[in-house]
C-alpha positions in Angstrom: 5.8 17.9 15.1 2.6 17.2 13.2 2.6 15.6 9.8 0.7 17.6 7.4 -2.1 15.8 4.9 0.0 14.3 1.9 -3.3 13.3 -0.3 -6.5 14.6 -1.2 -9.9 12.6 -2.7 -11.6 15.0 -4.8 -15.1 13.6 -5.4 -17.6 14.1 -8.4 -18.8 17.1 -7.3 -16.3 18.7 -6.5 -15.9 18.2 -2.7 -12.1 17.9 -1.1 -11.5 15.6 1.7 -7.8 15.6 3.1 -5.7 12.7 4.4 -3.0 10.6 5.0 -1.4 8.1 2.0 0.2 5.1 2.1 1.6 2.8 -0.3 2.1 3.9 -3.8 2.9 7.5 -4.8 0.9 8.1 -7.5 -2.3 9.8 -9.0 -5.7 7.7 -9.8 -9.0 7.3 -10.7 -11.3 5.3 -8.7 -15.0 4.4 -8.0 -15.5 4.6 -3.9 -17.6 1.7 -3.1 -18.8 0.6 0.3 -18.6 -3.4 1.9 -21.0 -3.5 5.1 -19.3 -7.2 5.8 -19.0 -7.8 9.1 -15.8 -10.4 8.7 -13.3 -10.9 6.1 -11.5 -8.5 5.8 -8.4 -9.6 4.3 -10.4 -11.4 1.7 -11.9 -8.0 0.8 -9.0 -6.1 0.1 -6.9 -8.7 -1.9 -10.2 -9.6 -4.1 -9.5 -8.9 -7.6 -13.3 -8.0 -8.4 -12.0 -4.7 -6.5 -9.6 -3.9 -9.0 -9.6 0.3 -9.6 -12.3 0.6 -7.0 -11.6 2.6 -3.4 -13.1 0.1 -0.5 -14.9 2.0 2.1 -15.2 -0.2 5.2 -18.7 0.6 6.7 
């Protein structure tokens, strides 16, 4: 059986990209920002300065 997409990102726009959620069930408003960082990722996504931003790994 496949699992149908449970969240959406709606971007400025107006485009719709179509996904898979985890953790919290809830609507938000975020800036998508992109970290090019070649190491640390576990410091990346428990840094506060992240707060209410989306963390594209690039």
């Amino acid at each position: 059986m496949v699992k149908e997409f449970d969240r959406k990102i709606i971007l400025e726009d107006g485009q719709e990209y179509y996904g898979y959620g985890f953790g919290a069930n809830k609507t938000s408003v975020l800036e998508i920002v992109f970290n090019t960082s070649v190491v640390g990722y576990q410091e990346i996504l428990t840094d506060p300065s992240y707060t209410y931003q989306a963390v594209v790994m690039a």
